[in-house]
C-alpha positions in Angstrom: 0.0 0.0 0.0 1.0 3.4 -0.2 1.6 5.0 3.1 0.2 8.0 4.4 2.2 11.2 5.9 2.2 10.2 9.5 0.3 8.1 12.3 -2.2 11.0 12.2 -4.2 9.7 9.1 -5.5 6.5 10.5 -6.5 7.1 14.0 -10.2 7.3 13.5 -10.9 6.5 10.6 -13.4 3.4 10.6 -11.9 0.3 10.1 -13.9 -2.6 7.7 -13.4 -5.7 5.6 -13.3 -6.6 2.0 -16.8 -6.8 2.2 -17.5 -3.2 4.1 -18.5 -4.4 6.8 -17.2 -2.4 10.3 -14.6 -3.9 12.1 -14.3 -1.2 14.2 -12.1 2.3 14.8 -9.0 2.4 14.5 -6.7 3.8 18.2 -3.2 3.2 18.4 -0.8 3.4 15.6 2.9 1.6 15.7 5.8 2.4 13.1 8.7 0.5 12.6 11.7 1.9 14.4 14.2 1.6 11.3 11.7 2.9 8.6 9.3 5.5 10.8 5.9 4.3 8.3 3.1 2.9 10.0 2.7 -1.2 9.9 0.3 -1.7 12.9 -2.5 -0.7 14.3 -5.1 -1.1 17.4 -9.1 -1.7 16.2 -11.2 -1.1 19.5 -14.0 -3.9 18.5 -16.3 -5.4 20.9 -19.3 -3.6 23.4 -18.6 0.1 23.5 -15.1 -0.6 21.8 -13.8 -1.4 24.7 -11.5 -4.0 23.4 -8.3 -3.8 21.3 -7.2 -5.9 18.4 -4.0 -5.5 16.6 -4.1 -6.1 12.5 -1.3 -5.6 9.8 -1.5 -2.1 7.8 -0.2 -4.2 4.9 -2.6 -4.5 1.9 -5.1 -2.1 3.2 -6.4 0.6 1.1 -8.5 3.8 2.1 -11.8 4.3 0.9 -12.9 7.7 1.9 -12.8 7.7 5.4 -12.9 4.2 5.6 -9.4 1.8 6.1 -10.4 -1.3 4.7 -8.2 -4.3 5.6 -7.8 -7.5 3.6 -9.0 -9.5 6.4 -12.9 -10.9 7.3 -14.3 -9.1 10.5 -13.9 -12.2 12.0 -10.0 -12.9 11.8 -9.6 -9.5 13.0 -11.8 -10.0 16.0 -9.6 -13.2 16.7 -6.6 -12.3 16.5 -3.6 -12.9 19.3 -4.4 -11.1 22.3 -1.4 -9.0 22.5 -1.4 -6.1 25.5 -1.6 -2.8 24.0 1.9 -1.2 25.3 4.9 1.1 24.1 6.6 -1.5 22.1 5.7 -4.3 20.6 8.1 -7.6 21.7 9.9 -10.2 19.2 7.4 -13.0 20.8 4.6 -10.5 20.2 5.1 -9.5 17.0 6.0 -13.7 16.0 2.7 -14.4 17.2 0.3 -11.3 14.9 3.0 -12.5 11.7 2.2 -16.5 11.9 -1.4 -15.7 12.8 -2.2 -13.4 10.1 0.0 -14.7 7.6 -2.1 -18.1 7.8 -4.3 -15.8 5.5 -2.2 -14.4 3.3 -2.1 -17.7 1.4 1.2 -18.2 -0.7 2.8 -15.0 0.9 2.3 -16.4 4.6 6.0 -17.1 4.6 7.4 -14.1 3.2 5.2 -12.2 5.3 6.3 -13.7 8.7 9.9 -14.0 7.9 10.0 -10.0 6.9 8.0 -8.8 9.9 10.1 -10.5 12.5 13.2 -8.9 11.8 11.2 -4.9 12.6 11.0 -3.4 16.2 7.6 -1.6 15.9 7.0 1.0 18.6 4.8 3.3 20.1 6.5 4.7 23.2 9.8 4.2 22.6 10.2 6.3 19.6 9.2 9.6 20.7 8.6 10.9 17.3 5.4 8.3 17.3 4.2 7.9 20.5 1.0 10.0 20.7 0.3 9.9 16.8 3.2 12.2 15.9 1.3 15.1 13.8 5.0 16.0 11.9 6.3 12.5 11.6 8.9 10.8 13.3 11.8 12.5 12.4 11.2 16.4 12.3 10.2 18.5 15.3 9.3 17.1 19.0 5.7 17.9 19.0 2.9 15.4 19.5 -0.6 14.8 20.2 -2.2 13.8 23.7 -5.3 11.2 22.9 -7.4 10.1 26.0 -10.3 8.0 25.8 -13.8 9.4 26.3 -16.6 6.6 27.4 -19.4 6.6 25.2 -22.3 5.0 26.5 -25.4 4.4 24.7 -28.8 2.1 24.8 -30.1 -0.9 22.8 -33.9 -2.5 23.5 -33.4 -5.7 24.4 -36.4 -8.2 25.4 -37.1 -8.1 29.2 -40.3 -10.1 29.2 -43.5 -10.8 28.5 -47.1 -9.7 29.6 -50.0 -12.5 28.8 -53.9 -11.1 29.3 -56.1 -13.9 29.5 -59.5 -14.1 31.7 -60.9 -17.1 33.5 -64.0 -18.2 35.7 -64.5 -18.0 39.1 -67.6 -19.3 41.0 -68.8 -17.2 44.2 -71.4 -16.9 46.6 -74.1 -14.1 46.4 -77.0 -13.5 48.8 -79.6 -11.3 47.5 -82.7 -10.1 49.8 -85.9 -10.4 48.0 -89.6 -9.2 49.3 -92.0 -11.6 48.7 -95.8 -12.1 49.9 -98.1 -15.1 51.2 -101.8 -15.0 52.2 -102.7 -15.5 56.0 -106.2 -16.5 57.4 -107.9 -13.9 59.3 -111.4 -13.9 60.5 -113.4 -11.0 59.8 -117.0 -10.6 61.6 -119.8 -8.4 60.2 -123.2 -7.6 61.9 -126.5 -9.0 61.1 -128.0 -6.1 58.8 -130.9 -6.2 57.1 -129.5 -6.8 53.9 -127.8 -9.8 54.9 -130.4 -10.8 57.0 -131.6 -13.2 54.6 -128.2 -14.7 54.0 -128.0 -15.4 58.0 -130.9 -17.0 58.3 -130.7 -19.3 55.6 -130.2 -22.8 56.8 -130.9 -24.8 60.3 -130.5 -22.4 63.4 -128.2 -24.4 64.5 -125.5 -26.6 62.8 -121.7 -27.0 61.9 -120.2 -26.3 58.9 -116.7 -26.0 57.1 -115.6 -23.6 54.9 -111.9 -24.5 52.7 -109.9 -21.0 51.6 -106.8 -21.5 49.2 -103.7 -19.7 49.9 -101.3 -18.3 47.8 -97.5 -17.6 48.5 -95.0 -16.2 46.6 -91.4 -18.4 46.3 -88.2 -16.9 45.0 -86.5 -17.9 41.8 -83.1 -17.9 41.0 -81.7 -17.5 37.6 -78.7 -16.1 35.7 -77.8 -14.3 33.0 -74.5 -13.2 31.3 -74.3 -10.3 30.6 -71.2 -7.3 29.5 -70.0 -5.2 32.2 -66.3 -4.1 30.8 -63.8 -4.4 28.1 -60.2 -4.7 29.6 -57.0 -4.6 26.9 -53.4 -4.9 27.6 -51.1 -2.0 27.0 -47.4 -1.0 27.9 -46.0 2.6 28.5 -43.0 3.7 28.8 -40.7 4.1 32.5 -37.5 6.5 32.1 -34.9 5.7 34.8 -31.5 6.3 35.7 -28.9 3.4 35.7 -24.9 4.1 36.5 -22.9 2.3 34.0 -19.1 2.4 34.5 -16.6 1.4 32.3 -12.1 1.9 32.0 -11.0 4.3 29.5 -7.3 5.2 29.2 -5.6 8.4 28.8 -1.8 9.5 27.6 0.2 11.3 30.4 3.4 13.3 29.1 6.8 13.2 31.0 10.1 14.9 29.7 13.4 13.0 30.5 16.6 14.9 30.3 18.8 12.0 31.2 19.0 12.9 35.1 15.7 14.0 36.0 11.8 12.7 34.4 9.5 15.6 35.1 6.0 15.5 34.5 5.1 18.7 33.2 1.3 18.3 34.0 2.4 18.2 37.4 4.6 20.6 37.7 1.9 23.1 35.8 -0.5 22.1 38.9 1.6 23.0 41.3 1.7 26.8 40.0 
């Protein structure tokens, strides 16, 4: 590939595959000590980007703002664990050549056996730790990075909520007036327009008379009938939840060969 001016032009830019699919950003930046270009980088990949993978700058290509690697999302994503520090080791650097030159096909070999003979750096050369903005070999400046925490949501399934109605049998007493007929006797006095009537019949004698009575009985029956329509809805509860996560930061120090100061320090203490 053709390399860019400095460490500057791939720290966030979006890293993706062949197939454009985001592998994530791109963080650190390491340049080989004898040659000062670029040959690795850091992709933060996982939840919140909180993980780092290294991958090869070798065959990638820029396609706007996007640094597309000749690896799959996947090989990136599984590549070595290797601690993100200053300087990448000979053991570290063996192990990112043999894994990602398994997929390099016929070049595997020249790929590993030219890699392992580089010192790649990021603290150790001043010029590049920090993402040098001048390069590695003009003036001393550099750039301070520091991780910010980005936090965001995703709706995820917490459950479910089933509406469904059954029967229940209960007991219900219910007063209700009813009437009945009693017997009474009721006397009237001989007039004489029911004398006739009285006198009707032996003077003396016994005699029966049979009255019906009526009563009234209660009777039960039901009858379904609508009271309410009931429906299942959701709305919507906005809380507060702390989320916490580690973010990391660049500190500058200035050795003089007798003394390391740290000039944020020493700026506090004004």
């Amino acid at each position: 590939m053709t390399y860019a001016q400095g460490p500057e032009a791939y720290v966030g830019k979006t890293a993706v595959d062949p197939q454009g699919d985001k592998i994530g950003s791109v963080g650190e930046v390491y340049v080989n000590d004898e040659s000062g270009q670029p040959d690795w980088i850091t992709v933060n990949t996982g939840l919140f980007g909180m993980k780092e993978n290294f991958a090869p700058l070798r065959g990638s290509t820029f396609d706007g703002d996007n640094l597309v690697l000749p690896f799959d999302k996947s090989v990136v994503k599984d590549a070595p664990d290797v601690p993100d520090s200053s300087h990448l080791d000979p053991d570290e650097q063996q192990s990112l050549y043999s894994y990602y030159g398994q997929y390099l096909g016929g070049a595997a070999g020249t790929y590993a056996e030219t890699g392992t003979n580089n010192e790649y750096a990021r603290g150790n050369t001043r010029g590049a730790h920090g993402y040098d903005t001048s390069g590695p070999t003009t003036d001393e400046a550099m750039t301070r990075s520091e991780e910010h925490l980005n936090v965001g949501t995703q709706q995820v399934e917490a459950g479910r909520a089933r509406l469904r109605k059954y029967v229940v049998t209960e007991q219900q007493t219910v007063s209700v007036p009813v009437s009945h007929e009693e017997v009474r006797i009721e006397r009237e006095p001989i007039t004489d327009a029911s004398r006739g009537d009285a006198v009707d019949g032996p003077a003396i004698s016994e005699e029966e008379h049979e009255v019906v009575l009526h009563a009234e009985q209660p009777v039960i029956s039901t009858e379904a009938v609508p009271v309410e329509r009931v429906k299942i809805g959701t709305e919507t509860v906005t809380e507060n939840q702390n989320v916490s996560g580690e973010v990391r930061k660049e500190q500058v120090e200035v050795e003089d060969g007798t003394t390391t100061v740290d000039p944020d320090a020493r700026t506090q203490n004004r």
